[in-house]
Residue, then its C-alpha position, 0 to 999 in steps of 0.5 A: x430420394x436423394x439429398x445429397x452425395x458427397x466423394x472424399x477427395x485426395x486434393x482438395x484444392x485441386x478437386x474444388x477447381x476441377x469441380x467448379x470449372x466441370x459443373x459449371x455448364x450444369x448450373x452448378x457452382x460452390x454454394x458452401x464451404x468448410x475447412x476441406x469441405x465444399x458443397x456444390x449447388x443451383x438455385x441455392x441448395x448444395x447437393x453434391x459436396x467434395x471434402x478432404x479425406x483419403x482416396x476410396x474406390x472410384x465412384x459413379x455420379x450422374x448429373x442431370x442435363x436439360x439438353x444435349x449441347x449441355x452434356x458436350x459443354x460439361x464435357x469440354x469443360x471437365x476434360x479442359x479443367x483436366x478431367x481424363x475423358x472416360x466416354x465421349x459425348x453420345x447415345x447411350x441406346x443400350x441404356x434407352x433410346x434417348x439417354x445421351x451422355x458423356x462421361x469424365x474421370x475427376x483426379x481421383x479417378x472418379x466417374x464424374x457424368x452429365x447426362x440428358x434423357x430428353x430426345 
């Protein structure tokens, strides 16, 4: 099981408002921060941390979302907080018949994804 992941960012500035304004339909918001260093949170527990370091391969993280209509708000939000859209809102059936996501590179190039399961 998971605690936490965290991607170094080359602009942290920059990612911390791409990240509250992506997260933000997720429940997610800025729960702690550091000198370059800032971990994101709902229901007062940070799990998914950015902090300033040098650019690594791009990396995949999948948000949970309780329903649909939260993927395509992610989704609007990021691509309008400059996220680069990277797969639409939809079906993913070659995943599984219900997986229903939507996907946004971060300014790092990042998959950044929210996704819900449920039908």
């Amino acid at each position: 099981m998971l605690d936490h992941v965290g991607l170094a960012v080359s602009d942290f500035a920059r990612s911390k408002s791409f990240f509250e304004r992506a997260l933000a339909p997720l429940g997610y918001r800025c729960l702690m921060e550091f000198p370059g260093a800032a971990g994101f949170g709902r229901e007062g527990k940070p799990d998914f941390w950015i902090a300033q370091g040098s650019k690594s391969n791009p990396t995949h993280v999948a948000f949970a979302a309780s329903e649909r209509s939260v993927v395509d708000s992610f989704h609007k939000a990021a691509t309008g907080a400059g996220g680069k859209d990277n797969g639409k809102p939809g079906l993913r059936k070659e995943y599984h018949p219900t997986y229903y996501g939507a996907f946004v590179l971060d300014p790092d190039g990042n998959n950044i994804e929210a996704v819900c399961h449920q039908g």
